[in-house]
N, C-alpha and C positions, 0 to 999 in steps of 0.2 A: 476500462473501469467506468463505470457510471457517475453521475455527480453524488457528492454527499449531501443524504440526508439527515433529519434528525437521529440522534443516535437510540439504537433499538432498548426498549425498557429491560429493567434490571434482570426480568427473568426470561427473557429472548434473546436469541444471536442473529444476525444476518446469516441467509446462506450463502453459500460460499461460490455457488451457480448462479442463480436469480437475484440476491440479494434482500428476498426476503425475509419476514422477523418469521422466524423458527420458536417455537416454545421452547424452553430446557426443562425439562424435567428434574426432578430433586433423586428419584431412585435411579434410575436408568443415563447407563453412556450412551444411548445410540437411541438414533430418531429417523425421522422422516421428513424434509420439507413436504409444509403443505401447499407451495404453490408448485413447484416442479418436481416433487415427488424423488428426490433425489437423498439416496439414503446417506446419515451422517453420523459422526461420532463426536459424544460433544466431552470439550478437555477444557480443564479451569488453566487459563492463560494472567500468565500477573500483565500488572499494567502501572504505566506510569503518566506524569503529566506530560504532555506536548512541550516540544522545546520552543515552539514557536507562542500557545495560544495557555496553553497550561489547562487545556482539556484534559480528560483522561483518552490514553493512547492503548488499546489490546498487544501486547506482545506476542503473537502465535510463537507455538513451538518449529523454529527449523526458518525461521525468518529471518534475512539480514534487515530488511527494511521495512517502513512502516507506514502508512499514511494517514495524516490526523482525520479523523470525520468531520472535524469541524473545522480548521482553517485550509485545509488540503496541502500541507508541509507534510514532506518526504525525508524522512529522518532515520538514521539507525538506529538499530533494535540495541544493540553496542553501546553505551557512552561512550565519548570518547573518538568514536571510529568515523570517517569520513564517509559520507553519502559519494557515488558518482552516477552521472547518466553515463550510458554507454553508447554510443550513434554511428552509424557508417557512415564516411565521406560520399556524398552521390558523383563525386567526380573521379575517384583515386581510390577509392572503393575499402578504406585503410580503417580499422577501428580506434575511434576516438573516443577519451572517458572526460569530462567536463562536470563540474558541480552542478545541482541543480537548478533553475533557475534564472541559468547564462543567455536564454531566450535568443541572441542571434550571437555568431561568433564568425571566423576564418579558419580551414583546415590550416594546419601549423606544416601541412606539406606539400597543399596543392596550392595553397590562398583562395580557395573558392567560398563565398560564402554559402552560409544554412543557417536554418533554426534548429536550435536544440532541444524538443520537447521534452518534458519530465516525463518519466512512467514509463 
């Protein structure tokens, strides 16, 4: 995922390929990015403030999680519901789930250390 930029004006979306601002149209679901040419359907998504910065947060339909545009906090779509990353051990090869965050840790079954990257 690329870094965040400013977030796209009230009558654009990012695309969902590129990243670029897309126009929404007021009659029409369905568009076309004009950078990558990548046909799209556009759906009114509610939103809420960011838990972390109290931005506004896009909810997509069919998402557990979310990521702020502007502080880059990784939150559920859920109130209520816990975030985890999920990582495999490079030693024991075992899937691990950890908040996000946790930046370095110890497998709980090999004791090997890693980093934990979010996303």
């Amino acid at each position: 995922m690329s870094a965040a930029g400013p977030p796209p004006a009230p009558d654009s979306t990012p695309c969902p390929h590129c990243a670029a601002d897309v126009p929404v149209p007021d009659d029409v679901d369905e568009g076309t990015c004009p950078a990558c040419g990548a046909a799209l359907r556009f759906v009114d998504a509610p939103q809420r403030p960011c838990d972390g910065c109290g931005a506004p947060v896009l909810l997509p339909p069919g998402a557990a999680a979310v990521t702020c545009p502007s502080c880059g906090l990784l939150q559920a779509v859920q109130a209520g519901r816990g975030v985890v990353v999920e990582v495999r051990c490079p030693r024991c090869r075992r899937r691990l789930r950890f908040p996000p965050g946790i930046g370095h840790t110890t497998c709980p079954h090999c004791a090997v250390a890693m980093d934990v990257k979010q996303g």
